[in-house]
C-alpha atoms as a printed R data frame, in Angstrom:
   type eleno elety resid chain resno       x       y      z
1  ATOM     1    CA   UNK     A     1  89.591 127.468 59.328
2  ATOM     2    CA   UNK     A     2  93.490 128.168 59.193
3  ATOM     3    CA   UNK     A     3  92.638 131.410 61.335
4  ATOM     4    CA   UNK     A     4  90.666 129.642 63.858
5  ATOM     5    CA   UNK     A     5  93.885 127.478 64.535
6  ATOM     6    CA   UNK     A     6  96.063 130.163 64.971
7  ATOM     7    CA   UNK     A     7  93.772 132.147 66.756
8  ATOM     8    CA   UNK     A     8  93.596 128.744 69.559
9  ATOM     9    CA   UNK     A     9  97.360 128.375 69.412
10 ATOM    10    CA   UNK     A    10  98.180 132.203 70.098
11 ATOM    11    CA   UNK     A    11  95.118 132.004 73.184
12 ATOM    12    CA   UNK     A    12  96.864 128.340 74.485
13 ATOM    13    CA   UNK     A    13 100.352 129.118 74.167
14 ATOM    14    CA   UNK     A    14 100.946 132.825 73.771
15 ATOM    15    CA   UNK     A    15  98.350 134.486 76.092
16 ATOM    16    CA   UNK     A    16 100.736 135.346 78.920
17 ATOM    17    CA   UNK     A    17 102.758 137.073 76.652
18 ATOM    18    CA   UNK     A    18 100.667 139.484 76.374
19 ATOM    19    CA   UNK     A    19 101.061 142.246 79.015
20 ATOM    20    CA   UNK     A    20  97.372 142.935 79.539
21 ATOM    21    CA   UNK     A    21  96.389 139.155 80.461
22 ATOM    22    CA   UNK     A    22  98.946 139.764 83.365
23 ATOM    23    CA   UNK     A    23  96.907 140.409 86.507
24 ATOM    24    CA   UNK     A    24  97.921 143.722 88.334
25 ATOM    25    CA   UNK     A    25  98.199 141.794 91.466
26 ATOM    26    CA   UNK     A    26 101.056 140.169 89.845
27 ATOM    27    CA   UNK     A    27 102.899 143.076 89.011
28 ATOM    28    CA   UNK     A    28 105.085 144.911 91.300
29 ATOM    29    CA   UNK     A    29 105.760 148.894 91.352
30 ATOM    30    CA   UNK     A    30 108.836 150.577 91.581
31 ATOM    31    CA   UNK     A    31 109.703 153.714 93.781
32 ATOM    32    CA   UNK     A    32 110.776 155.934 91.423
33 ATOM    33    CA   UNK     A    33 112.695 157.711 94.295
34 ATOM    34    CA   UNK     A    34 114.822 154.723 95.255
35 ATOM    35    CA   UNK     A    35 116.380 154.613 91.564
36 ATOM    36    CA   UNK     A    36 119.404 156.729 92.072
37 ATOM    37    CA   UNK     A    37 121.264 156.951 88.451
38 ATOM    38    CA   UNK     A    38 124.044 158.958 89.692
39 ATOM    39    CA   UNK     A    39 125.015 156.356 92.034
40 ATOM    40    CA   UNK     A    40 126.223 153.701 88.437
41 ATOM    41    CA   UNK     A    41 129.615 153.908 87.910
42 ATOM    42    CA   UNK     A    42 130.664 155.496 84.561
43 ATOM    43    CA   UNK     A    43 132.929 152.728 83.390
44 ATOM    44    CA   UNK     A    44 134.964 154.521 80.478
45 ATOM    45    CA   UNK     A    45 134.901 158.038 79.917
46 ATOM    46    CA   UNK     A    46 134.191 159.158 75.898
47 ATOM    47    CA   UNK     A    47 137.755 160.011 75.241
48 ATOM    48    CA   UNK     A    48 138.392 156.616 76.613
49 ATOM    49    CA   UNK     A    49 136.081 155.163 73.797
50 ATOM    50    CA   UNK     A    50 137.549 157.688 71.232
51 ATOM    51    CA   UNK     A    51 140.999 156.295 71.862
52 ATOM    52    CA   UNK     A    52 139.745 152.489 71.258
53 ATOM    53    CA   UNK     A    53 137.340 153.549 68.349
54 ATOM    54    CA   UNK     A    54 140.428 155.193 66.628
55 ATOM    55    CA   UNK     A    55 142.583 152.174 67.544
56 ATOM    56    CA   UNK     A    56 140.037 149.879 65.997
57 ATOM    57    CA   UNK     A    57 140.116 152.104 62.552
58 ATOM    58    CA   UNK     A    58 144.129 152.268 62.536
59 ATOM    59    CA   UNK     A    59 143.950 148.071 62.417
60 ATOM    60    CA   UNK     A    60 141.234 148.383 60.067
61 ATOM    61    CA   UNK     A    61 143.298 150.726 57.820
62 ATOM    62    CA   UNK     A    62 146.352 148.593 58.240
63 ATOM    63    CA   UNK     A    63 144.760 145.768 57.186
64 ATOM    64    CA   UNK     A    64 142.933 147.016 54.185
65 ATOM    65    CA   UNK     A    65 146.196 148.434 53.007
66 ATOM    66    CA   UNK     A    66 147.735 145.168 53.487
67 ATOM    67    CA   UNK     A    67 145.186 143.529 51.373
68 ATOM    68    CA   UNK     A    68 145.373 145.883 47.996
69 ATOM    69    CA   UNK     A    69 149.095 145.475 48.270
70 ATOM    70    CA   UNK     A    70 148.525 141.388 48.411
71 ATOM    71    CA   UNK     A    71 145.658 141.663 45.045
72 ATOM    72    CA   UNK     A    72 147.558 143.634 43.404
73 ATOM    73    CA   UNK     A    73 151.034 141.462 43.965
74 ATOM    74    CA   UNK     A    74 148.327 138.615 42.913
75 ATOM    75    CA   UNK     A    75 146.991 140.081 40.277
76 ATOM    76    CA   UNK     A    76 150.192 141.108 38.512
77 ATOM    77    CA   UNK     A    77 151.689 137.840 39.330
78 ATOM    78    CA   UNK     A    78 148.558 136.153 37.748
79 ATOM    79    CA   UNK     A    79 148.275 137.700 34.721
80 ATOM    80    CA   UNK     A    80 152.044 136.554 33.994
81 ATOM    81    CA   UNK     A    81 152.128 133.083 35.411
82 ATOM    82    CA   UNK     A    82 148.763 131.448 37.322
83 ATOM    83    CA   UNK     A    83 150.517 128.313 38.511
84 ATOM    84    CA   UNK     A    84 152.994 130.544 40.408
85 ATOM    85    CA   UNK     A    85 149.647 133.169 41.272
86 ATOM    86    CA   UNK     A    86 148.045 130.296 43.080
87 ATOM    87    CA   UNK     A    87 151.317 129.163 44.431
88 ATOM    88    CA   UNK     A    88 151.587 132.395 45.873
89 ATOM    89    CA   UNK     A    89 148.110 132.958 47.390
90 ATOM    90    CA   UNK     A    90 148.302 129.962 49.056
91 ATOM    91    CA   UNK     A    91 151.546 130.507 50.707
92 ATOM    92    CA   UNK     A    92 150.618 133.455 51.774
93 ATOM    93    CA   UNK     A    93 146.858 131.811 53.389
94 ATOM    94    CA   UNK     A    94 149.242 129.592 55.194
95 ATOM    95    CA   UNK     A    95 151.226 132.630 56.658
């Protein structure tokens, strides 16, 4: 029973997704020849990308050093006064 309704909902509503439903007529065919690849223009060269890839890791770095030296401030501050630990964190959430 539960198959039989899928089965009419997929024919109803889903049949022209299917590629082989789509009538040939409808279809149109591409010279191969007129598709010219050399003629796209090579936005950014792969040194290019290199240069922003390694920029991308230097602010990753950066930041991931910045945020041991910030837990372990936190942690050492924590573990001698909490009130002034949460003081702190928040201060520096606001920054």
């Amino acid at each position: 029973m539960l198959r039989d309704i899928i089965a009419n909902i997929k024919e109803e509503y889903f049949s022209d997704l299917n590629p082989d439903d789509i009538p040939d007529d409808e279809v149109s065919d591409v010279d191969e020849s007129l598709l010219n690849l050399d003629s796209i223009p090579v936005t950014q060269t792969s040194q290019e990308i290199a240069s922003k890839i390694k920029v991308q890791e230097d602010i990753i770095d950066k930041y991931s050093e910045e945020n041991l030296i910030f837990m372990t401030q936190l942690i050492s501050l924590f573990s001698t006064n909490p009130v002034e630990a949460k003081a702190f964190y928040y201060k520096q959430k606001l920054h």
